[in-house]
N, C-alpha and C positions, 0 to 999 in steps of 0.2 A: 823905087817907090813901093812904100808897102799896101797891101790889098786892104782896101775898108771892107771891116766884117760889121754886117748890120746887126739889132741884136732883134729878136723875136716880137713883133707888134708894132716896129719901126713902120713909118709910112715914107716911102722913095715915089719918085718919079723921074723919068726921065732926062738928061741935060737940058733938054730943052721942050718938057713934057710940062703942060700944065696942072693946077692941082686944085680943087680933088679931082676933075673930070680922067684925068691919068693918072691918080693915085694907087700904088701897087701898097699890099699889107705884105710884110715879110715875117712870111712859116718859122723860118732858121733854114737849115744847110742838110742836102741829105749824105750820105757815106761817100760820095766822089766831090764833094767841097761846093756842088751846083746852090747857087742863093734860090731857093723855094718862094715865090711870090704869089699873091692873087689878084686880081682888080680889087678894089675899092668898092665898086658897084657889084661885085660878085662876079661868080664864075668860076673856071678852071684855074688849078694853079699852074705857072711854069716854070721851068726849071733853068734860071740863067749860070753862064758858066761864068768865070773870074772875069772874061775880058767883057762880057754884057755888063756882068752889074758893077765894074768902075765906071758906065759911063750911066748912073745914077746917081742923084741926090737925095739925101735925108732930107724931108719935110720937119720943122723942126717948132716949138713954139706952139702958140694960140694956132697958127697954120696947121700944127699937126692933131690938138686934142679941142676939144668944145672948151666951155668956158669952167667955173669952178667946181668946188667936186664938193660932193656931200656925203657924209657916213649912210652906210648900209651894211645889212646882210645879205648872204650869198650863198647857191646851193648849185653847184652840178648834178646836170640832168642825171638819174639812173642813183645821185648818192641822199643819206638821209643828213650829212654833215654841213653845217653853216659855218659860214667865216665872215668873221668882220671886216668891213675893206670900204674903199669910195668909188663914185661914182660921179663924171660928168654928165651923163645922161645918153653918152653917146652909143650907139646899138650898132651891131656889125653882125646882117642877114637876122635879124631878129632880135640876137644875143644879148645879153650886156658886157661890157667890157670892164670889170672889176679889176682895182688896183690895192697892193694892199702894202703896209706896212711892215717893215724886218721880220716883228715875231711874228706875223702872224702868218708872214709867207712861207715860214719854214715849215708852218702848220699846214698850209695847203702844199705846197711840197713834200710831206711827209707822208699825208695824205696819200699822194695821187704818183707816188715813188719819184721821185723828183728830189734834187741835190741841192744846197747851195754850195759856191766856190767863192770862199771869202779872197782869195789873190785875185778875182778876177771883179769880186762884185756886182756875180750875177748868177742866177738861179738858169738849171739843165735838165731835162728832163727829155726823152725817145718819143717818140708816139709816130709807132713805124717805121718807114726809115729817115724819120726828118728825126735832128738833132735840134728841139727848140731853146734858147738860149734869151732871157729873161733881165735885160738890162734896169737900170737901175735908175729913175728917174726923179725928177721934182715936179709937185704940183702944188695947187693952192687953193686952199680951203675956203667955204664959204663965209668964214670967222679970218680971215688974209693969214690965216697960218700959210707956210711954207713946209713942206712934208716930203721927204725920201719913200720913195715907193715902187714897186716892182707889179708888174700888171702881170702875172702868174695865168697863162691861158686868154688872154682877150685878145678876143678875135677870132678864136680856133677852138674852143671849149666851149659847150653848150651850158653858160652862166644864165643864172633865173637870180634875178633880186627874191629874199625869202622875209617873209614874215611868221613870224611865231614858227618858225623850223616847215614853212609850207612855199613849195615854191610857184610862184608865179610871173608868166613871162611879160611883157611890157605889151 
């Protein structure tokens, strides 16, 4: 049996954990392969090893994101650079959790030194010794589009929704 590798923003719980009251966010993976997770509700992260996090589930669906997502701009804290991306409105410890499109993720990747890996189709990027890994999702727009998107830092990146290049937090 091979080991499920969760990708960066993924929300797991438990086998028999309920959700969100037991919802873990997954960091990525630091340099000895341990899955880096956090609560849901905040806190410390911890560090599971291969046989803890097989016995977790992917939250997956409306289960795991709010409802539909709307265009926006986006600024990390400490930069003066905005990206185009969406947003369902959902906030983690404050944040926003921006999602953004192919080109534009390569821009915030390029940014913020960060890879894409088109064999694997998904965006990698260090921040310490966590290995964050940036899987590659669908969402749906407030117009029923259906959109390929990559959430680049939500969750774990200090996102401010920006207006006219000024950022402001929710």
């Amino acid at each position: 049996m091979s080991a499920v590798v969760y990708g960066t923003g993924s929300v797991v719980v438990g086998l028999v954990g309920v959700y969100p009251k037991d919802g873990l966010f997954v960091e990525g993976y630091d340099d000895s392969g341990n899955l880096v997770v956090h609560p849901l509700s905040g806190g410390f992260p911890y560090k599971l090893n291969s046989r803890q996090a097989a016995r977790l589930r992917e939250v997956k669906g409306a289960n795991a994101a709010g409802g539909v997502f709307r265009k926006a701009l986006f600024m990390l804290e400490g930069s003066e650079a905005t990206f185009e991306g969406w947003t369902d409105g959902q906030l983690m410890h404050g944040w926003v959790m921006p999602h953004f499109e192919l080109k534009e993720a390569m821009r915030v990747a390029a940014a913020f030194k960060g890879r894409f890996d088109p064999a694997l189709n998904v965006f990698r990027n260090r921040r310490g010794a966590v290995l964050e890994t940036w899987k590659a999702r669908e969402i749906k727009t407030v117009d029923g589009k259906r959109l390929k998107v990559f959430a680049l830092g939500a969750g774990l990146w200090r996102w401010h929704r920006a207006e006219m290049g000024v950022a402001f937090r929710h």
